[in-house]
N, CA and C of each residue as an Amber inpcrd file, in Angstrom:
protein
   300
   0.8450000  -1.1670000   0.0000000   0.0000000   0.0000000   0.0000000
   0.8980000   1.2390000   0.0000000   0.9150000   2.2860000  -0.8920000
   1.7750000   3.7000000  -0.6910000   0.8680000   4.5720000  -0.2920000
   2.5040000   5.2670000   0.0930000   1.5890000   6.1730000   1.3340000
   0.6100000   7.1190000   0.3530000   0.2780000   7.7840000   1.3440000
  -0.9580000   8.6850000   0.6060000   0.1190000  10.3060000   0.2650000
   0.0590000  10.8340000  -0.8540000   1.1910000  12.3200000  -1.0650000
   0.6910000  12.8200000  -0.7860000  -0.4890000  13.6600000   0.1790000
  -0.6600000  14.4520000   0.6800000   0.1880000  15.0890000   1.6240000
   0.8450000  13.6330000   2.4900000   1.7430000  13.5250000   3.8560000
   3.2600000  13.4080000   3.4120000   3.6160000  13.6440000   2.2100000
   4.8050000  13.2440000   1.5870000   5.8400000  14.5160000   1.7940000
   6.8090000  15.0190000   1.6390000   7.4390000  16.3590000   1.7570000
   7.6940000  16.5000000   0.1750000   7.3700000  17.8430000  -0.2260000
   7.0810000  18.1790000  -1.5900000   8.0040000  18.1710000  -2.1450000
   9.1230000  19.4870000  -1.2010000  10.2080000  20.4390000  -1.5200000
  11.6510000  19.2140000  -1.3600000  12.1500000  19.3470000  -2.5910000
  13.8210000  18.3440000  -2.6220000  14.5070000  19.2190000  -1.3210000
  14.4140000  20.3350000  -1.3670000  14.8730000  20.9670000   0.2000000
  14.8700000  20.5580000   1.4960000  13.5990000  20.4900000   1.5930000
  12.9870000  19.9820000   3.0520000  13.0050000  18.4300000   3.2630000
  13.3420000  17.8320000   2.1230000  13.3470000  16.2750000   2.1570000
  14.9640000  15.9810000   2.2280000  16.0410000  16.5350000   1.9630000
  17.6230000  16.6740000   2.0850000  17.5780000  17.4600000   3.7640000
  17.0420000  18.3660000   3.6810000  17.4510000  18.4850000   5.4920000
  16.9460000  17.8800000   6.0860000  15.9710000  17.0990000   6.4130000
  14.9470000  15.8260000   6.9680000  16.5920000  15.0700000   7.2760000
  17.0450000  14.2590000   5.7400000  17.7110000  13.1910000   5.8000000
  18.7140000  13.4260000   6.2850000  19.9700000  14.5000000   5.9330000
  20.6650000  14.9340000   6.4670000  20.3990000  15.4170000   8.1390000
  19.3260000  15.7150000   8.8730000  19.1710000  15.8170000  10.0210000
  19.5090000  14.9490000  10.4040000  18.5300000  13.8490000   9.9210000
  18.3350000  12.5930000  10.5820000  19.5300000  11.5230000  10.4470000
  20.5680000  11.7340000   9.4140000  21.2500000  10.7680000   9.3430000
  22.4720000  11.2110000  10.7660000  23.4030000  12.3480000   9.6880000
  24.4510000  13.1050000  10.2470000  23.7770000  13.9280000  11.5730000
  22.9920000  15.1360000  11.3220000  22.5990000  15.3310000  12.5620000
  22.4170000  14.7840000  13.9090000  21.6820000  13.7700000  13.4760000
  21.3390000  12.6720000  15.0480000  22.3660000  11.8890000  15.6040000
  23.2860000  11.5830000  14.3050000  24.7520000  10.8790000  14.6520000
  25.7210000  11.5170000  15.6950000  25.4660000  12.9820000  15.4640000
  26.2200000  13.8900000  15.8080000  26.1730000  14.7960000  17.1200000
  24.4520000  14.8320000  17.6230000  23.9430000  14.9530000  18.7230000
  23.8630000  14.0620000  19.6190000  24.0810000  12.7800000  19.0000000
  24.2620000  11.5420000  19.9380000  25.4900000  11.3160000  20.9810000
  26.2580000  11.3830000  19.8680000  28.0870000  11.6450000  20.2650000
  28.1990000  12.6240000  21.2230000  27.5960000  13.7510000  21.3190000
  27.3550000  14.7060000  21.8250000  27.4620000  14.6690000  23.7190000
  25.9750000  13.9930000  23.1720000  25.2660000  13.6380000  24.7230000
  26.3020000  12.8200000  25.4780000  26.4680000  11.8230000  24.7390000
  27.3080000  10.5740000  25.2750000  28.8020000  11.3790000  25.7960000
  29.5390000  12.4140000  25.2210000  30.5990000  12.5520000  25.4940000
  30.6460000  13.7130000  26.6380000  28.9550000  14.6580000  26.9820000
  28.7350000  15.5130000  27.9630000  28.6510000  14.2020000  29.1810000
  28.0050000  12.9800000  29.0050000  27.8550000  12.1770000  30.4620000
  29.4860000  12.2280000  30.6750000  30.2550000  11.3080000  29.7420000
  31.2750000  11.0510000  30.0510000  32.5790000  12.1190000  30.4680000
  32.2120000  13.6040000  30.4370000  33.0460000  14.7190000  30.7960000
  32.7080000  14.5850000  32.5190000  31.6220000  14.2870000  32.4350000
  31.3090000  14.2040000  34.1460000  31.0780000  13.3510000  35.1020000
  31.1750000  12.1330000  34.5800000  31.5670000  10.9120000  35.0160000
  32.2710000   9.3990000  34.5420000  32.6000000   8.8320000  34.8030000
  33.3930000   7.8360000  34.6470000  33.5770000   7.4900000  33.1680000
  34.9190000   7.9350000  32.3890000  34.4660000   7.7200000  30.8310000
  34.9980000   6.2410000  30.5720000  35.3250000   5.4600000  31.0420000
  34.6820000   4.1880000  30.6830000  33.6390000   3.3060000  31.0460000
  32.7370000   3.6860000  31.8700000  31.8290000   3.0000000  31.6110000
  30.8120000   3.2840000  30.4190000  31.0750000   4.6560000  30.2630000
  30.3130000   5.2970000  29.5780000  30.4660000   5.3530000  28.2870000
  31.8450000   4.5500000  28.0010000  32.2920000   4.1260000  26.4760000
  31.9550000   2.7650000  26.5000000  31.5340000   1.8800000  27.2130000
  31.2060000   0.7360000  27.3940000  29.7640000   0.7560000  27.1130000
  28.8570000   1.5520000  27.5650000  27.3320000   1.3270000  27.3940000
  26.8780000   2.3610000  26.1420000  28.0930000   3.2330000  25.6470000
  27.3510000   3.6290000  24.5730000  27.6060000   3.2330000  23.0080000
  28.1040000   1.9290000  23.1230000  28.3220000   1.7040000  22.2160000
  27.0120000   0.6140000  22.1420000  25.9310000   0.8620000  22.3690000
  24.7050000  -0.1100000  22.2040000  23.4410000   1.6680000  22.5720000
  23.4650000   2.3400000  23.3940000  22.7450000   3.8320000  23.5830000
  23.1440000   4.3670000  22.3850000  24.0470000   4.5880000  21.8590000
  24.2330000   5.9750000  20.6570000  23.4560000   5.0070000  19.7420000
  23.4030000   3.5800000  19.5220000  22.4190000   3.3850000  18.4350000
  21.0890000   3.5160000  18.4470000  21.0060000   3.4490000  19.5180000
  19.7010000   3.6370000  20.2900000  18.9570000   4.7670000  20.1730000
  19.8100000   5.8110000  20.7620000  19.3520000   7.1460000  20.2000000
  19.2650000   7.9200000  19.1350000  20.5260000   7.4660000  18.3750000
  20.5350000   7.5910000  17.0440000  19.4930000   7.4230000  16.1960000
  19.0030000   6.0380000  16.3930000  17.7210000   5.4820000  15.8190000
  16.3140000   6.6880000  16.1730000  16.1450000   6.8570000  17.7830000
  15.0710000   7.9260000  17.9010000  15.5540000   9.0560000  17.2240000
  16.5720000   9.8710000  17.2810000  16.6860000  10.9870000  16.0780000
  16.4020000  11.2490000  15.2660000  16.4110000  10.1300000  14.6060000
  16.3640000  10.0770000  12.4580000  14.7670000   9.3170000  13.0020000
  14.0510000   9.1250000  13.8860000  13.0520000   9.0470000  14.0600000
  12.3910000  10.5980000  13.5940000  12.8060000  11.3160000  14.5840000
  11.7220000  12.0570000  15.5500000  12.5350000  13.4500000  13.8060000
  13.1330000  13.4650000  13.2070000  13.7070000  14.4270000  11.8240000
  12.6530000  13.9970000  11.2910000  11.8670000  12.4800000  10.9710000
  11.5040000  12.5540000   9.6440000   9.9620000  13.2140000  10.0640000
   9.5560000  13.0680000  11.4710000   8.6430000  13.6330000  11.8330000
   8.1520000  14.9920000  11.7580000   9.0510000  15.5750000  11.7950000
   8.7750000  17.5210000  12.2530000   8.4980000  17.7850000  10.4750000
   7.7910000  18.5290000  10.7710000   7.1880000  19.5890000   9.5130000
   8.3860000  20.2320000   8.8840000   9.0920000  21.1050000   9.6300000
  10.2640000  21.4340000   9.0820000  11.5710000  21.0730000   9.2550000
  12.4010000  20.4970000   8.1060000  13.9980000  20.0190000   8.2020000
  15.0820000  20.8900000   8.7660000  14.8300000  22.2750000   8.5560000
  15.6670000  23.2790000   8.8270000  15.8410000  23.5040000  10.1990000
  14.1660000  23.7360000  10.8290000  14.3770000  23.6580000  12.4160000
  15.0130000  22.2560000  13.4040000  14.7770000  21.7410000  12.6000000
  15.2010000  20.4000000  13.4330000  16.7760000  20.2190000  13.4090000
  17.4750000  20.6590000  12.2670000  18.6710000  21.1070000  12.2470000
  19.3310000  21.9040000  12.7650000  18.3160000  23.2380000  13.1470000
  18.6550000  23.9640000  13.9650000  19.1660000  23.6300000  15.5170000
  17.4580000  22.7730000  15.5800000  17.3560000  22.1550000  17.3490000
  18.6380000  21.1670000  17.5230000  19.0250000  20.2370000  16.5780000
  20.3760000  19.0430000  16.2480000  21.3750000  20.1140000  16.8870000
  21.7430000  21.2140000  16.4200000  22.8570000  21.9560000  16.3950000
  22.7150000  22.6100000  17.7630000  21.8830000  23.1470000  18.2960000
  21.9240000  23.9040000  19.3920000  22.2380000  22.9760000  20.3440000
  21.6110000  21.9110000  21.0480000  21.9920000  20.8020000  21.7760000
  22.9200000  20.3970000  21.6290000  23.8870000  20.0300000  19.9760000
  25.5570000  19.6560000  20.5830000  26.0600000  20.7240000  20.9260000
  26.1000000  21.7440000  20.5330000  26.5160000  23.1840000  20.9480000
  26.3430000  23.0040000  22.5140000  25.6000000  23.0190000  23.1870000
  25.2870000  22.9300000  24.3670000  25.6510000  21.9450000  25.4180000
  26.0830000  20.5410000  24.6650000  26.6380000  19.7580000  25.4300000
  28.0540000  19.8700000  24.6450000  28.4710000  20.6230000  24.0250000
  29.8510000  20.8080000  23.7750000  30.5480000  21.7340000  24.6970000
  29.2790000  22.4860000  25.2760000  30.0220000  23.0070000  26.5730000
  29.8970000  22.7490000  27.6850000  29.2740000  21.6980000  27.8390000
  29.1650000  21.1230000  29.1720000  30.2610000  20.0950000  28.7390000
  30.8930000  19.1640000  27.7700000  32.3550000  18.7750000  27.7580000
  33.1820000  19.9620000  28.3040000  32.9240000  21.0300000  27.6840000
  34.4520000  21.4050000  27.8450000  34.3080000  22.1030000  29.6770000
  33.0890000  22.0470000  29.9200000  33.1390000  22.8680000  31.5080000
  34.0320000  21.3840000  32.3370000  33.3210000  20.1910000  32.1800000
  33.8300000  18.6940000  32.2120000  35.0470000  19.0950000  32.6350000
  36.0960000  19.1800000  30.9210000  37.0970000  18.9040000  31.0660000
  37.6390000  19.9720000  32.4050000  37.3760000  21.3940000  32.3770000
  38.1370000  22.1660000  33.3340000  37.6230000  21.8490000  34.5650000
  36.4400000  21.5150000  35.0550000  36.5430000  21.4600000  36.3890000
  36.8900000  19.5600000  36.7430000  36.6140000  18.6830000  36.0000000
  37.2680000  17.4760000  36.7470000  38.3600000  16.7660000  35.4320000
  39.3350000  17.3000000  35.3730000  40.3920000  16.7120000  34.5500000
  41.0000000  15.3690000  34.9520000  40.6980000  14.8380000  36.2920000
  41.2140000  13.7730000  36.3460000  40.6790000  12.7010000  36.2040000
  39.5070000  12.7580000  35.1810000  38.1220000  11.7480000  35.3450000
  39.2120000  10.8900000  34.1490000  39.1600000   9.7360000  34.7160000
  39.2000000   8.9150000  32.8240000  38.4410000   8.0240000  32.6100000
């Protein structure tokens, strides 16, 4: 049965930032998260369990891209959150440097 094109994304635009969100984006916000836990606590366990979580989440990402109405914002939202846990790494690294 195909889907119905009403619900389809029209624009080659909005259907390339969708995928690109969802592929690279979510890949990339994943890594993200995973490497803000591990700035602040124990980074091997936390390289140990995310190598089964980043697929995990990964998977809800390129979920929750193909969902939203718009590709651009969701790219946006992708970007602001590693941004955001890119500085909670780097606060990580300066206040507990001796974590490994």
């Amino acid at each position: 049965m195909p889907a119905n094109p009403k619900y389809l994304t029209k624009s080659p635009w909005q259907r390339f930032a969708k995928i690109s969100a969802g592929i690279l984006g979510g890949y990339i916000m994943a890594i993200a998260i995973h490497l803000g836990i591990a700035s602040w606590v124990g980074r091997v366990n936390v390289i140990i369990t995310s190598t089964y979580s980043v697929f995990i989440l990964w998977t809800i990402l390129m979920i929750l891209a193909f969902l939203a109405k718009n590709g651009w914002k969701i790219w946006g939202l992708y970007l602001l959150i590693t941004i955001i846990f890119g500085v909670i790494v780097y606060l990580g690294k300066l206040t507990n440097p001796i974590i490994q």
